[in-house]
N, C-alpha and C positions, 0 to 999 in steps of 0.2 A: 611256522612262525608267521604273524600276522602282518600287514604293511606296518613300517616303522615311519613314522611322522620326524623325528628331531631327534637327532645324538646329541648329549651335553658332554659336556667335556668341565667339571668343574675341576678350579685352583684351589679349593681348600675344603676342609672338611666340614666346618658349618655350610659352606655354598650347597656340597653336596644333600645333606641333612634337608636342607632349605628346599631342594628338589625335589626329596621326597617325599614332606610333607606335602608341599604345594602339587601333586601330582601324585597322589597317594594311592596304589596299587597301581596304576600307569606307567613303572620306570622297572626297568631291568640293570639294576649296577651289571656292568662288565669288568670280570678282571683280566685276567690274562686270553680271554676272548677264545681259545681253543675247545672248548665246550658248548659255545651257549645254540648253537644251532642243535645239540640233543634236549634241550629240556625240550621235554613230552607239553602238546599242548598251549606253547608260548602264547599270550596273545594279550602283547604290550605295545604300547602306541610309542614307546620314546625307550630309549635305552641311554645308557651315563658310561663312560668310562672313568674309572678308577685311576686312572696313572698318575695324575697330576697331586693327588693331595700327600704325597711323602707316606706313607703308609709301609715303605717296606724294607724297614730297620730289622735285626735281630738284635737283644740288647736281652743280658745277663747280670741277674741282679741277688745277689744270694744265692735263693734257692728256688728264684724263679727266672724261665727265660719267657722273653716276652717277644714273641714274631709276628712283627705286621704284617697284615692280611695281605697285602701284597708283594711280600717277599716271597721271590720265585725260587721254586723245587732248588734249583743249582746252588744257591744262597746256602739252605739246608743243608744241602751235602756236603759243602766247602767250610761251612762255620766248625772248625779245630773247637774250642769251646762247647758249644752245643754239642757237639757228638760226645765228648769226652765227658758230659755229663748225663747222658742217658746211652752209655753201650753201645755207642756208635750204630744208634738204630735207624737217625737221619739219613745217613749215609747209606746205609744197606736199600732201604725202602725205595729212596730215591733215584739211587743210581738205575733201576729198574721201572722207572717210568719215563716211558717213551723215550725220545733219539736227546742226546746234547743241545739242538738247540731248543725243545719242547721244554726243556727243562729252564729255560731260559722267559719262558713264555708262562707256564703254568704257574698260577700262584699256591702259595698254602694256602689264603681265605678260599679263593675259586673252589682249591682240589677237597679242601673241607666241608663245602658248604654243600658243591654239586654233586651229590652223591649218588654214584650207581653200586650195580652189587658187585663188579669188577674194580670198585675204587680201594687203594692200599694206604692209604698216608690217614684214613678218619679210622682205621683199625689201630694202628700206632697210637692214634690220638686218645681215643677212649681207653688203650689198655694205659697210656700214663699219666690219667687223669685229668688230663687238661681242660681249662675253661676258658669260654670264649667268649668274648668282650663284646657287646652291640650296643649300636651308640646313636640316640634319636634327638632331635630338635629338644625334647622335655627332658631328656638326662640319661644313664648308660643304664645298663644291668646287666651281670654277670651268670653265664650258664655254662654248672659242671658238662661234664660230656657225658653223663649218664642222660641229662634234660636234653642235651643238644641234640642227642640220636635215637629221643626215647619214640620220636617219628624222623619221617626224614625232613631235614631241619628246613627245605620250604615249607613248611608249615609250621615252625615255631617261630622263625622270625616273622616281627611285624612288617607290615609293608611298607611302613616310614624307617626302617630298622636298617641298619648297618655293620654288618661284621667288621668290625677296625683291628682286633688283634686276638692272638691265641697265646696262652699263657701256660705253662708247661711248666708244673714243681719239678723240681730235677732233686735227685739224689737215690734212683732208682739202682740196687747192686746189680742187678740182671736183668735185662732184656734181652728175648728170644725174638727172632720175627725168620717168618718162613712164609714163602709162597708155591703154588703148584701154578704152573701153564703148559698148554700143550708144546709149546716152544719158548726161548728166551723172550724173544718179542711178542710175543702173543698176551692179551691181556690174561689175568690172573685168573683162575680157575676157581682157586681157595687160598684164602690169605687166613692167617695167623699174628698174635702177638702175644707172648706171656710179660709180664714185665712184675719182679718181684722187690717189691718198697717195704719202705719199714713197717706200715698196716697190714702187709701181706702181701698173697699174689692176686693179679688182675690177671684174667684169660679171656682172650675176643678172640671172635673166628669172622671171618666177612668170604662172601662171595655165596651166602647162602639162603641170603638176604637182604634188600635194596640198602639198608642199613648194618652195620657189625651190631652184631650181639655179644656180651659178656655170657659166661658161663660159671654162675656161681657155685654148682655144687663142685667143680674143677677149681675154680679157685679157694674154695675151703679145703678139699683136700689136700691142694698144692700148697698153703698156707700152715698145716698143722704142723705140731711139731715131729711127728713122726709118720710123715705120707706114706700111703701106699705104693707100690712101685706101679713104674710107667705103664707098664704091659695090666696088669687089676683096673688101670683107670678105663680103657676103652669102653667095659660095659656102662660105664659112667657118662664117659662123653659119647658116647653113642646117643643115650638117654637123652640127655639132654642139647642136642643141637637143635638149632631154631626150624621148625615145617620150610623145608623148599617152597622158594616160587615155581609154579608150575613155567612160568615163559622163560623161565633158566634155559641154556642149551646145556649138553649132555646129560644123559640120563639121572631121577635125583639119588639111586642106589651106588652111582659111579663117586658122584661127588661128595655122598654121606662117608663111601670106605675111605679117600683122599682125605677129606678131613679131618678122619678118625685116625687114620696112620699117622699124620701131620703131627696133631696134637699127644702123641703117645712119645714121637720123637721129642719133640719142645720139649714134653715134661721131664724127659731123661739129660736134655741139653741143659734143661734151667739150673740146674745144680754142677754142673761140670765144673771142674777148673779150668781157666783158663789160660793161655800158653803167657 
């Protein structure tokens, strides 16, 4: 990270906006600050925190829940609501990143935006469709999660650009999420999400890839009305998992069979009944 000249601290969210235009590619928003010493590269004259402008509501509206980007991890796992409409997946994800009070610190914009291939919460996100709100001096626009992770999203937002909120259609029957680590505490190895909606089923797999990937021939299968059983799918998702990065640790033939077992179980859970 390069010498930092001026921390801002703006009161509201046009102030903020107004910083970024006026210093457009010059400013690094901060949110809950436990990441930004990894971005690869850094090299920002001024940095902004985020706290000050109320950003970090959960609010439940029909059939959409709308979480401001800086409502932290713990928020997630606590909101009765929100889990209760997507399979209590909030909760599962979350309780497993990092210690009680990280959770306390980490926001969902941060944990969505700063994406590494050990991140769990933007696999959630894409498998249940969510879109995410970015909001600049000249007016907002909204990107599905297929746009939002079709790179890793420092490059799709603009540099006067603002992630303010994520938006989550809820009424999903089934969400699966599963992780592998070498330990509880250890970051994630390979992460998982099925999540089965009334259009069908969405299948991501992350940790395989700086970004999660969907797996559309897995989700058509898993979508039909007569799937193939769990155990027929592996030659499938085998198929189609995304090429490893080679800077992964552990070997990529370790993490392709972890994966593949992963997703064999999911497919057998997604239909289960449940107690």
């Amino acid at each position: 990270m390069s010498k930092v000249e001026a921390f801002f601290t703006p009161k509201t969210l046009d102030e903020a906006l107004s910083v970024l235009a006026l210093k457009r590619g010059d400013v690094a928003p901060v949110a809950g600050s436990t990441s930004i010493g990894r971005i690869p590269g850094l090299r920002k004259r001024f940095l902004m925190g985020l706290g000050g402008l109320g950003l970090d509501g959960i609010e439940l509206d029909g059939q959409v829940a709308r979480i401001g980007a800086m409502a932290p991890l713990a928020s997630l796992e606590a909101h009765e609501g929100l889990n209760a409409a997507v399979d209590g997946v909030f909760r599962k994800v979350t309780a497993r990143l990092g210690s009680t009070l990280l959770r306390t610190m980490i926001t969902a914009g941060g944990n969505a935006f700063q994406v590494f291939a050990w991140s769990e919460l933007p696999v959630v996100l894409l498998a249940l469709g969510a879109r995410f709100v970015l909001r600049r001096s000249e007016g907002e626009r909204v990107l599905e999660a297929d746009q939002f992770y079709a790179a890793h999203p420092r490059t799709v937002l603009r540099p006067d650009e603002l992630l303010v909120a994520i938006e989550i259609p809820l009424g999903a029957s089934r969400v699966v999420y599963e992780r592998f680590s070498s330990a509880e505490s250890e970051y994630a190895i390979v992460t998982l999400c099925l999540a089965r909606r009334s259009d069908g089923v969405r299948a991501v797999v992350g940790g395989l890839s700086t970004v999660p990937r969907r797996l559309p021939g897995l989700e058509a299968s898993l979508s039909a009305t007569a799937p193939t059983t769990p155990e027929a799918l592996a030659p499938l998702i085998r198929a189609e998992l995304p090429q490893l990065q080679s800077a992964l640790p552990y070997p990529p033939e370790y993490r392709l069979d972890v994966a593949t077992g992963l997703l064999v179980e999911a497919a057998r859970a997604l239909d289960e009944v449940r107690p």
